[in-house]
C-alpha positions as CSV (number, residue, x, y, z in Angstrom):
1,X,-190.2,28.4,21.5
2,X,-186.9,26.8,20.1
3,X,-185.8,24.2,22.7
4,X,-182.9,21.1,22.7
5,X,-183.6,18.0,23.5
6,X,-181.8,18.0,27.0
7,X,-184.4,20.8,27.8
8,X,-186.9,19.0,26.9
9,X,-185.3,15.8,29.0
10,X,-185.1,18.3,32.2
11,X,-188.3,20.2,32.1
12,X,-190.3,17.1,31.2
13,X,-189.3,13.8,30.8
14,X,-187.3,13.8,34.1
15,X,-190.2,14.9,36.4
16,X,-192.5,12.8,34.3
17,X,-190.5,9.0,35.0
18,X,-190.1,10.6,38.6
19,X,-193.9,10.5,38.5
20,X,-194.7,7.5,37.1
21,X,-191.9,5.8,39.8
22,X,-193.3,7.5,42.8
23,X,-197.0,6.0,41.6
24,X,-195.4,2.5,41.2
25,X,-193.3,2.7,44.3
26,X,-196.5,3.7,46.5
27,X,-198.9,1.2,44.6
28,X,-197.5,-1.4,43.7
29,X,-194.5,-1.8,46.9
30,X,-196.4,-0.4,49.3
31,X,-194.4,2.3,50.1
32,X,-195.1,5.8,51.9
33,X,-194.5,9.2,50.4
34,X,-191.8,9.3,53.1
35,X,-189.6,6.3,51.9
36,X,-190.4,7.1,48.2
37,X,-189.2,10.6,48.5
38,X,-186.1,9.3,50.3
39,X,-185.0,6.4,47.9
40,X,-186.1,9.3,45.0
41,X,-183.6,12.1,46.4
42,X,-186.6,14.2,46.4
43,X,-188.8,16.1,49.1
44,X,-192.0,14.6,50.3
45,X,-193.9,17.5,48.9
46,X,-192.6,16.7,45.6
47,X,-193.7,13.2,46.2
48,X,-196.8,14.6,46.8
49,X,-197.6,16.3,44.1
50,X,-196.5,14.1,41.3
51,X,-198.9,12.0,43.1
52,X,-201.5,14.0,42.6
53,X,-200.6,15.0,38.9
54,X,-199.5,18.3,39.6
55,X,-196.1,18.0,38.7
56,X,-194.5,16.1,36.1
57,X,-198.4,15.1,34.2
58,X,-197.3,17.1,31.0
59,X,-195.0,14.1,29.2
60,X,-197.1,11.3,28.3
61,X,-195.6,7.3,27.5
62,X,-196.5,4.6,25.3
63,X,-197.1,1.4,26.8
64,X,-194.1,-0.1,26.6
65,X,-192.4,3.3,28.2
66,X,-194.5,2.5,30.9
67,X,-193.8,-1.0,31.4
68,X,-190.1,0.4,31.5
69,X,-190.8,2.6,34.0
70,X,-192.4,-0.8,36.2
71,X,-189.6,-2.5,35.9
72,X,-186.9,0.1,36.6
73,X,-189.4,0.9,40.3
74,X,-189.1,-3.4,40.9
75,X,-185.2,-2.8,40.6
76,X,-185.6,0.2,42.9
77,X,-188.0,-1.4,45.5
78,X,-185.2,-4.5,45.5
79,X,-181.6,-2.1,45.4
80,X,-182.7,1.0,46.9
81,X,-179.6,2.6,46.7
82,X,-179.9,2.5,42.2
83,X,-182.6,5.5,41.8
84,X,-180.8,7.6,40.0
85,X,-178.8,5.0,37.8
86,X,-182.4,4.4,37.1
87,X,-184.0,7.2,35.9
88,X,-180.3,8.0,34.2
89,X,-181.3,4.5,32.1
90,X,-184.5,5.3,31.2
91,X,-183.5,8.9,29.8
92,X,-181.2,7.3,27.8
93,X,-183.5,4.6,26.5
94,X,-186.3,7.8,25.5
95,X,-183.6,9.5,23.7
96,X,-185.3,9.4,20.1
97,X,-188.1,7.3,21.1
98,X,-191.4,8.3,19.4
99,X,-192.9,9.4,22.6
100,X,-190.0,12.1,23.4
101,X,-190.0,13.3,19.9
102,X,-193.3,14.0,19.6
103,X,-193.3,16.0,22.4
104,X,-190.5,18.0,21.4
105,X,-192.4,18.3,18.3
106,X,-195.5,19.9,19.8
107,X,-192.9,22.1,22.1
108,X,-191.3,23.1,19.8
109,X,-192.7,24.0,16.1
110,X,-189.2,24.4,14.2
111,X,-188.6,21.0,14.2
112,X,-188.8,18.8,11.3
113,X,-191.1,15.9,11.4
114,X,-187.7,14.1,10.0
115,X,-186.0,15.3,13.3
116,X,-183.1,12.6,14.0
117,X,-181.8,15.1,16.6
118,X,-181.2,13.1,19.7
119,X,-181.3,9.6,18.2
């Protein structure tokens, strides 16, 4: 199936650093799936279930994509009120990253391997 990048950003990648933040937020802060889904703008049934890896488990990061995720839940644990500037930041930092293309890649089998599409 033919998909665009900001597709792939709002099926996957989105629901994906949502995931990762709402792990960080409840194990490393301490936080209930209450609070989380609150400061996240999210239900707590959403919470829940990117908890438990049934939403948003599809896209997965590099090492260092996850150690941007860590930081951006510390800013978000300290300013509350920043959750969407956030995630807004880290979409634009996976724009073209290797991580984001090669999942587009095995979404989507029309594009090149010299894709420069969203960088």
């Amino acid at each position: 199936m033919k998909s665009m990048p900001q597709e792939i950003e709002v099926w996957y990648l989105i629901p994906g650093i949502r995931r990762k933040l709402a792990k960080f937020l409840v194990q490393d802060y301490k936080m209930n799936q209450k609070k989380v889904a609150k400061i996240l703008g999210m239900t707590e049934s959403a919470v829940s279930q990117y908890l438990k890896n049934k939403r948003g488990s599809e896209m997965k990061f590099s090492r260092n994509d996850i150690e941007l995720i860590r930081k951006s839940a510390y800013r978000i644990a300290e300013d509350k009120s920043e959750s969407n500037k956030e995630i807004y930041d880290l979409c634009v930092k996976f724009r073209g990253s290797d991580s984001l293309c090669e999942f587009h890649r095995q979404h989507d089998s029309t594009i090149d391997k010299d894709c420069k599409l969203c960088c």
